[in-house]
C-alpha positions in Angstrom: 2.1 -12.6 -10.4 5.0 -11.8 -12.2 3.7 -8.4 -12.9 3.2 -7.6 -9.3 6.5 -8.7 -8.7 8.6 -6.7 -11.0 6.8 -3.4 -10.1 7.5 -4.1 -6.8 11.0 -4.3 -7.7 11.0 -1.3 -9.6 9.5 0.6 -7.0 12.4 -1.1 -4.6 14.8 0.4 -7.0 14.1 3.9 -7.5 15.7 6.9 -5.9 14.4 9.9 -6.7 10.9 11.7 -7.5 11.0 11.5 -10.7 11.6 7.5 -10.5 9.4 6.5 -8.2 6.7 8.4 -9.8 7.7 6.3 -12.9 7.5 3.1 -10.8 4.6 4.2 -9.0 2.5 4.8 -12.3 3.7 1.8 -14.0 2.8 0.0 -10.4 -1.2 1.2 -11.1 -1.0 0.3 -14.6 0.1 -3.1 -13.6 -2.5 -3.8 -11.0 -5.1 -3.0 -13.5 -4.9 -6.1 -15.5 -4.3 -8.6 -12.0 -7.4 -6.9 -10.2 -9.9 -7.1 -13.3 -9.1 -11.2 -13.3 -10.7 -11.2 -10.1 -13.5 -9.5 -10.6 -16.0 -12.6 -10.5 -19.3 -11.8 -9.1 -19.6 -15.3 -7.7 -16.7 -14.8 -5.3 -17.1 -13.6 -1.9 -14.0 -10.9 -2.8 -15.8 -9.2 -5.8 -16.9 -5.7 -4.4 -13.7 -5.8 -2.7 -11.5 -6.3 -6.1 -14.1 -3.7 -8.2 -13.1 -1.1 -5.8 -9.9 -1.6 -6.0 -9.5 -1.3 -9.4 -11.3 2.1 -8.9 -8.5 3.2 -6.8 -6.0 1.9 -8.7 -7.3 3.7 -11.6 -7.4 7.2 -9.7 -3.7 6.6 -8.5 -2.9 6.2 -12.0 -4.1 9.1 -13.0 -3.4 11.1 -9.8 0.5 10.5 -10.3 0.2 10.8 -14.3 -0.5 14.5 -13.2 2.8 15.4 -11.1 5.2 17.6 -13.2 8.2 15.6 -12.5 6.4 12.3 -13.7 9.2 11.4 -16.7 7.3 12.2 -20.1 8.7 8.5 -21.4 7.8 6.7 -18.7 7.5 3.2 -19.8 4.0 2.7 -18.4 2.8 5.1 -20.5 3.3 3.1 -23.6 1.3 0.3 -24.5 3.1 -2.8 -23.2 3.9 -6.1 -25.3 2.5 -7.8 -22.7 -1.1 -6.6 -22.2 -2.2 -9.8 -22.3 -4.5 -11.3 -19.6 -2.4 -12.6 -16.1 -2.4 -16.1 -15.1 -5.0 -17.1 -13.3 -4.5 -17.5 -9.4 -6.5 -17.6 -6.5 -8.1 -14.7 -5.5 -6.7 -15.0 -1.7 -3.1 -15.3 -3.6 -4.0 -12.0 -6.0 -5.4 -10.2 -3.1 -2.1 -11.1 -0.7 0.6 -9.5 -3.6 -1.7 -7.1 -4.5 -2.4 -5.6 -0.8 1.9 -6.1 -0.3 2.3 -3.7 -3.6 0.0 -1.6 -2.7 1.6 -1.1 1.2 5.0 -0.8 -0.6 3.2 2.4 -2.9 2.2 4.0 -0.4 5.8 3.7 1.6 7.1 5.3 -1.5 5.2 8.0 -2.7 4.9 9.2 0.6 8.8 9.2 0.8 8.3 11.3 -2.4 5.9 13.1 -1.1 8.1 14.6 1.0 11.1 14.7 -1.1 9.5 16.7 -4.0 10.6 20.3 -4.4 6.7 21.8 -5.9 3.4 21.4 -4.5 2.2 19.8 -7.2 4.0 17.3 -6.9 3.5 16.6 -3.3 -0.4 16.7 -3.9 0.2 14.0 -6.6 2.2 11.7 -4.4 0.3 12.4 -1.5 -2.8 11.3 -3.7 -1.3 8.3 -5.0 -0.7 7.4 -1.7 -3.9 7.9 -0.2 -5.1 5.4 -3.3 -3.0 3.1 -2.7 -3.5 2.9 1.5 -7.0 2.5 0.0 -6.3 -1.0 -1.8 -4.2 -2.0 1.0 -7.1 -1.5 3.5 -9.7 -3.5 1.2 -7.2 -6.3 0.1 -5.2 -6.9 3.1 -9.0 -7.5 4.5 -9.9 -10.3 1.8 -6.2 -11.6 2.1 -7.8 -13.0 5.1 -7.6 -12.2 9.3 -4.5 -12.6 10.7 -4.4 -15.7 13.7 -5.2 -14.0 16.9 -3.6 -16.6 19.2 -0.6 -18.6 17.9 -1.1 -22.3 17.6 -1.6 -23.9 21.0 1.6 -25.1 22.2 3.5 -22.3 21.1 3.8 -18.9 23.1 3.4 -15.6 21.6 5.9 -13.2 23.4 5.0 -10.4 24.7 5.5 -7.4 23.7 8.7 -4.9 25.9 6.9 -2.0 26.2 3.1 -1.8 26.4 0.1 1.4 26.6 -0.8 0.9 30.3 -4.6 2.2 30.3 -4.6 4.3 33.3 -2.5 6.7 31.7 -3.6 9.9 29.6 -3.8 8.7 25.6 -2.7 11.9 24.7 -0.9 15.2 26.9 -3.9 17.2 26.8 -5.7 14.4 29.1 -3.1 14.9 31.9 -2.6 18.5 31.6 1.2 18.4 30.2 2.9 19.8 27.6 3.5 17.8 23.8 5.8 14.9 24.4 6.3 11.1 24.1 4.0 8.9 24.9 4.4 7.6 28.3 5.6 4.1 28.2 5.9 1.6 30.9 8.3 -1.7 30.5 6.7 -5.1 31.0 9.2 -8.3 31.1 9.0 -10.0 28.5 7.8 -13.8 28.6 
């Protein structure tokens, strides 16, 4: 998983479009190799990792085609260590896998929005749709989170909470665009 780490911290490091393009392709290319390890048909996770690499391979290529991608970017070299990742779990893979993955799509939507031409903005926006799309699959075979907390311990409650008897949105009550209406609830 050392792979998944360090491209996590490169996309953690970069600053500008052009970087976290750079990060965010060499992200894809590193998720290849992690996601193909897992890809045993006797595991319950196997269409979920297949698909993945799918996406992973369409970010790839979606953010290989934005203009401000750097032409040396260091994913786009053959790396010394192509070799085969260690094998782990596939609940372990899919876990920092689907926290890459959330952490792409943080980023090249921050680019998305950063980046001066439209082509770059469709690239980063289609990266990030990619990504959101591994993040959905794995975060699911990562496993459910615990709806109640162990017993003896309390879950606190939340300070403001969606009361349903109001509108869900300002068309339903007849007002103008606004914030949501919120009522306070002590907290336990």
């Amino acid at each position: 998983m050392d792979r998944i780490d360090a491209a996590r911290a490169r996309l953690n490091q970069a600053t500008d479009v052009p970087g976290i393009l750079g990060a965010a392709y060499e992200a894809f290319e590193d998720m290849l190799p992690v996601i193909r390890s897992q890809q045993d048909p006797a595991v319950g996770a196997f269409v979920a990792f297949v698909m993945s690499a799918a996406f992973a391979a369409n970010g790839r290529d979606a953010v290989a085609a934005a203009p401000s991608l750097p032409p040396t970017a260091p994913g786009t070299a053959p790396r010394a260590d192509d070799d085969q990742p260690d094998a782990v779990p596939a609940l372990e893979a899919a876990t920092a896998l689907s926290k890459l993955s959330g952490l792409l799509v943080c980023r090249l939507t921050d680019a998305a929005f950063w980046a001066r031409t439209s082509a770059d903005k469709e690239a980063c926006a289609e990266g990030a749709r990619q990504a959101s799309r591994i993040w959905v699959l794995l975060r699911e075979t990562a496993g459910p989170r615990p709806a109640e907390p162990p017993s003896g311990t309390s879950r606190p409650r939340p300070a403001h909470t969606w009361t349903k008897s109001q509108p869900r949105s300002p068309a339903d009550a007849g007002q103008p665009p606004g914030p949501p209406n919120w009522r306070s609830s002590p907290a336990a």
